[in-house]
N, C-alpha and C positions, 0 to 999 in steps of 0.2 A: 648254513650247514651246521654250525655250533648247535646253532638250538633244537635242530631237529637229534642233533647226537645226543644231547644231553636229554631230551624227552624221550628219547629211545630206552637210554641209560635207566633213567627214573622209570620208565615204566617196568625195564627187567627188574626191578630191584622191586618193586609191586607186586609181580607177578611170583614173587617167591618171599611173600612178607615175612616168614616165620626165619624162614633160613639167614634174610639178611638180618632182622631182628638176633638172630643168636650170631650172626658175624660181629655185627655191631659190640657184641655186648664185652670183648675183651677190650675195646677202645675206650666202649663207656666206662668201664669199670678203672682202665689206667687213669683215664683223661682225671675224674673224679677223684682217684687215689692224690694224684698230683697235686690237684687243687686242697683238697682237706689237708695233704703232709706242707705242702707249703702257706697253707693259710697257718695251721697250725706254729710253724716257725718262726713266720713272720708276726704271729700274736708274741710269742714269749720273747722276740729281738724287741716289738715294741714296748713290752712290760719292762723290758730290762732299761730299753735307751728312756724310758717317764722317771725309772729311777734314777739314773744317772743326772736327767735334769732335775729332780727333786734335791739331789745333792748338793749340787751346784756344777761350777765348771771354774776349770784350771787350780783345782784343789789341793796346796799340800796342809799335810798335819805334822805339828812338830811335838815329839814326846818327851818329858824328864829322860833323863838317864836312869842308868840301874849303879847300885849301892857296893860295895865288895868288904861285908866286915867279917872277920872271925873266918874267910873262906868260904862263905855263903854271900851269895850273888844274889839281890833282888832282879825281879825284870824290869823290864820299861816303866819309868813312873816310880823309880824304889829313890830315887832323893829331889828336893822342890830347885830344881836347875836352872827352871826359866820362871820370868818375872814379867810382871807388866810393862817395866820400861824396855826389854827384849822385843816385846809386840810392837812399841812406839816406833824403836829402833828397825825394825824391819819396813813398818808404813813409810819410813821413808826410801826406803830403796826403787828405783827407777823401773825394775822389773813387777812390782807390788801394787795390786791395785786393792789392797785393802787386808790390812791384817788386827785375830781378835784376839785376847789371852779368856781363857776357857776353864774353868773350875766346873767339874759333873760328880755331882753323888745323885745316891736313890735315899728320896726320904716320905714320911708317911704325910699327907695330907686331908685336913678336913674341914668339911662344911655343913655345916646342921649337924643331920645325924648321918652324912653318909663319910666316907674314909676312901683313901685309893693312895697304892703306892707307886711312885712314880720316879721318871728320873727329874731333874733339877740341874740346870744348867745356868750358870753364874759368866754376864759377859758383858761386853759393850753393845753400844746399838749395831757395830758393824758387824755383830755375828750372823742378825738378819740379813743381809744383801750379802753376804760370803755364802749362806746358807741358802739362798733363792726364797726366803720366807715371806710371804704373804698377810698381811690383817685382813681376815673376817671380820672383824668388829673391834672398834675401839684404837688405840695407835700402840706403835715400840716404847718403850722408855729411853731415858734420853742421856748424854751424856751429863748433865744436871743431875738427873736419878743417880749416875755412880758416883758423882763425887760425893752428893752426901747420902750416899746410901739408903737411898729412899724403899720403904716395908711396897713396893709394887713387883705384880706377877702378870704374865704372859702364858695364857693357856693354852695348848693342844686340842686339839678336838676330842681326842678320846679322854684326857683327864675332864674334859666339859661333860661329855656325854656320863661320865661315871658318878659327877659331885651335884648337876643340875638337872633339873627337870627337862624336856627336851622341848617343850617350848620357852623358856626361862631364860632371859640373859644374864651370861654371867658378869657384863661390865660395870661393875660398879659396887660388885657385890663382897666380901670378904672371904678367904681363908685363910686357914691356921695351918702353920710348917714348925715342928718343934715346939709346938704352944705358943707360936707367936701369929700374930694375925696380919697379913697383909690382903690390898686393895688389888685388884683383876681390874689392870686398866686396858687389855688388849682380848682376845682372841687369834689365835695363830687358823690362814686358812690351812685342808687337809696336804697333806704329801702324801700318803700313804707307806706303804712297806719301802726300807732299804733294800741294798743286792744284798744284805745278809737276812733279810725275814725279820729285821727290827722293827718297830711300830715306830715311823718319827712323829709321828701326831701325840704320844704317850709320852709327854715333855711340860716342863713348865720352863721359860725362861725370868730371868730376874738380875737385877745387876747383880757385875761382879763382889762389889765391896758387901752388899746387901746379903748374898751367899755366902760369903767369908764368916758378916759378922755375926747373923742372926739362925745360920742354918747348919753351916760346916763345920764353923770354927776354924782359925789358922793360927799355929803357933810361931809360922813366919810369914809376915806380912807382905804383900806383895807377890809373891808368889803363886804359879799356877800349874794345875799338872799338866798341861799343851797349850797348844798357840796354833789356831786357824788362819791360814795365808791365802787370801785370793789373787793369783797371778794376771795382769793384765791379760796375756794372750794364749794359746798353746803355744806358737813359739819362743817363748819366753823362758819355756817349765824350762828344759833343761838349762840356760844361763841365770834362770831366777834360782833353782835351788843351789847351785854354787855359789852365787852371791850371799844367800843366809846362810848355806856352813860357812864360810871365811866370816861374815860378820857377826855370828854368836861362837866361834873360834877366840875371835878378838875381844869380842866383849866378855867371856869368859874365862880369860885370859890361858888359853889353853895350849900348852906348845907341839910343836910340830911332831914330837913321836908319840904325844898322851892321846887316847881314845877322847871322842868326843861325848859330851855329858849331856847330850842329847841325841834323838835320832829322828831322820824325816822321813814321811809318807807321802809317794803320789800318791792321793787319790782318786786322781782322772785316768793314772793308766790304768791300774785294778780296776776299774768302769769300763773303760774302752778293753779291756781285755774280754772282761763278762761279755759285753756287747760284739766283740769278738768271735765269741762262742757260739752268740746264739745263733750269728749269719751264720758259721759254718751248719751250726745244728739243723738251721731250715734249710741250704743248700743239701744239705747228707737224706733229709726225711724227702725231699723232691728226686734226689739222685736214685732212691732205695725204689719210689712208688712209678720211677720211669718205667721200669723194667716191663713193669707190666702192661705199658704202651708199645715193647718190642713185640712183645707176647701175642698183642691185639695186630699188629700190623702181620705177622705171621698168620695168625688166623686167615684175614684178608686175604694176604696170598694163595693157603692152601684154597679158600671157595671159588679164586677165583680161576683158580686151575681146573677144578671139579666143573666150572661155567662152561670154560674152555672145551673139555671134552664133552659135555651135552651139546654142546653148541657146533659141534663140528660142522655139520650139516647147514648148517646156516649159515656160516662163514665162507663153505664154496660155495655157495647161493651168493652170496657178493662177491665172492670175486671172479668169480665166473661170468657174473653180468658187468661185469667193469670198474669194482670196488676196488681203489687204491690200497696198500698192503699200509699204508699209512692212518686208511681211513679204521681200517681194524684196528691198529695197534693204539688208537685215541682212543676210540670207542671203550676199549677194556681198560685203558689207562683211567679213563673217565668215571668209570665205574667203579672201579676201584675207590680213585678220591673221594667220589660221592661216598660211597660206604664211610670212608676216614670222618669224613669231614660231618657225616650226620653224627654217629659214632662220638665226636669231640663234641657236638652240640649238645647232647643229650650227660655227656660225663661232665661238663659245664653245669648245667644244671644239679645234676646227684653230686657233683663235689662242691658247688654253693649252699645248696640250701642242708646240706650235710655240714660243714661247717657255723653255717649257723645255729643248726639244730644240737652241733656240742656246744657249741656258747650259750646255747639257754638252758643247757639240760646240767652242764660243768658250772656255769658260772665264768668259764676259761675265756681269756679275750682271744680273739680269733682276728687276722687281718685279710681281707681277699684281695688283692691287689687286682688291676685293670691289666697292668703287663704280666701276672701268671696267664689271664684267660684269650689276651692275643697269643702270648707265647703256645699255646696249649694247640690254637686254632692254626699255628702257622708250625708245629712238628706235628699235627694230623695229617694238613696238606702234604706235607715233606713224607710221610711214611707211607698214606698211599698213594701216591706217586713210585717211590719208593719199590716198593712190595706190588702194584701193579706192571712196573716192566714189564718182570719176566714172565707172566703167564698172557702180557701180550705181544708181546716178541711171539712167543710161543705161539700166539695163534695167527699171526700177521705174514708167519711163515710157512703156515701150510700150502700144501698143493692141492688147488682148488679141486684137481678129479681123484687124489686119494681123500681130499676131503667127503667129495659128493658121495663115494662109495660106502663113508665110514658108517655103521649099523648100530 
């Protein structure tokens, strides 16, 4: 009996191709909305969570303090507070699964005859694995390199692509920082953009000592403007960073009512925050493009009310011959979902390939998930079902001889 209902169904819906065609099309059009606003959402959470891993994970940063002379306040970084042996002294705390001390300036570099200005970041090898860095080509430098300050650089990919040829290796090759010349024994692979639009490919790394002596200059040794801490676990962050305020407290000798002469940064919650955002952002863009799936299921309703009364006539035709009031009220129930559910099949379609057709046209990453397009297909079913009750209630309750009279 099903299948003869459901070929019944399919065939009304045949029989008035255009009508259900323009039924369909506020379904198509929600169904679709949904998918493009939620593709699109779910593109910019996963842009956001590549950077977070490009960052790294369970990140804090520690900064100098600020300075207070004559009544003017330097900010963050206004006097040299922390020290290499501060880094050391942190690597050993039991929360700490690796900490770096960090010197960055921007200085001019060259090769031949090309130039490019870049940042310069002066460190140990453990700034690589706090940093999730990768070699392209070539290896880290080593803690050998810092103690004697060895003239070796580590390059980004955008500083490569600016100083060498693009099929050209740069390992093994020289340049010059300050008029001095150092040896490219690495390659950094790409990261791409931070969550603030930084280029971290646009970097050269090189010891610390080797930055100090040949690029920066330091008129107090040892010292550095921050200190990179990679914390074993998340749940660590909050007992790992009370453990380094109390331990550069002490080692700073700084007492209980004096301000502290540094200051520390999650960097993982500011990450999970962003990444935060963007779930709700693609939640908010799927919440906005529902709407016009209520819109579409209303439609629904109205045509199939409009069915209803052309059909009068043929419903006391069944029940007059013996048609259960049950058997009516499937029948228009059924017809209904069909419309929903072809409706969702076809906005499936225009909201996929719609989505991809902005990622080729933007450039934008775009994510279509498997669970928006069952989701999509199971509030089709859900709406017409829905939206077909009532105008089959409506018709399952007629009286078959004020029906047979109806003109």
């Amino acid at each position: 009996m099903f299948k003869l209902m459901f070929m019944e169904a399919w065939s009304s819906l045949m029989a008035n191709r255009t009508r259900s065609f323009l039924t369909m099309l506020g379904m198509i059009i929600g169904v679709g909305a949904v998918i493009l606003m939620m593709s699109f959402g779910q593109g910019v959470k996963s842009t956001v969570e590549e950077s977070i891993q490009s960052m790294g994970s369970n990140l804090f940063i520690i900064l100098s303090g600020s300075s207070n002379m004559g009544g003017v306040r330097t900010g963050g970084g206004g006097v040299n507070s922390l020290t290499t042996a501060d880094a050391q002294a942190i690597q050993e705390l039991s929360d700490v699964a690796s900490a770096a001390p960090v010197d960055a300036r921007s200085a001019q570099v060259v090769q031949g005859a090309r130039n490019w200005n870049t940042s310069i970041l002066g460190s140990t090898p453990a700034l690589a694995s706090i940093r999730a860095w990768n070699m392209k080509a070539g290896m880290m430098f080593t803690d050998g390199d810092v103690r004697a300050a060895s003239k070796v650089v580590v390059l980004g990919k955008t500083v490569v692509k600016n100083l060498f040829d693009e099929e050209e290796d740069p390992v093994g090759k020289m340049v010059r920082i300050n008029s001095t010349p150092f040896l490219v024994i690495g390659v950094l692979a790409e990261k791409g953009q931070s969550l603030d639009g930084r280029d971290q490919d646009d970097t050269i790394l090189t010891p610390l000592t080797t930055a100090q002596k040949y690029i920066f200059g330091s008129n107090f040794p040892g010292t550095v403007r921050l200190l990179l801490v990679q914390i074993k676990s998340a749940e660590q962050m909050t007992n790992g960073e009370k453990n380094i305020a109390e331990l550069l407290r002490q080692r700073h000798r700084i007492r209980q009512a004096m301000d502290d002469d540094f200051s520390i940064r999650n960097l993982t919650a500011l990450a999970e925050t962003a990444a935060s955002s963007a779930t709700i952002l693609s939640y908010f863009l799927g919440a906005i493009a529902s709407i016009s799936l209520l819109v579409g299921g209303i439609g629904i309703m109205n045509i199939m009310l409009v069915s209803v009364t052309e059909r009068t006539r043929e419903i006391g035709i069944r029940l007059a011959i013996g048609a259960q009031k049950w058997h009516v009220l499937f029948q228009f129930i059924l017809e209904a979902t069909l419309l929903s559910i072809l409706g969702c099949f076809l906005g499936v379609i225009l909201g996929v390939g719609g989505a991809f057709l902005l990622s080729a046209l933007t450039n934008f990453k775009v994510v279509v998930q498997g669970s928006a397009l069952s989701l999509s297909f199971l509030v089709s079913f859900i709406l017409g079902l829905f939206f077909g009750i009532y105008p089959a209630k409506k018709a399952s309750n007629l009286n078959p001889i004020e029906a047979l009279r109806f003109q």
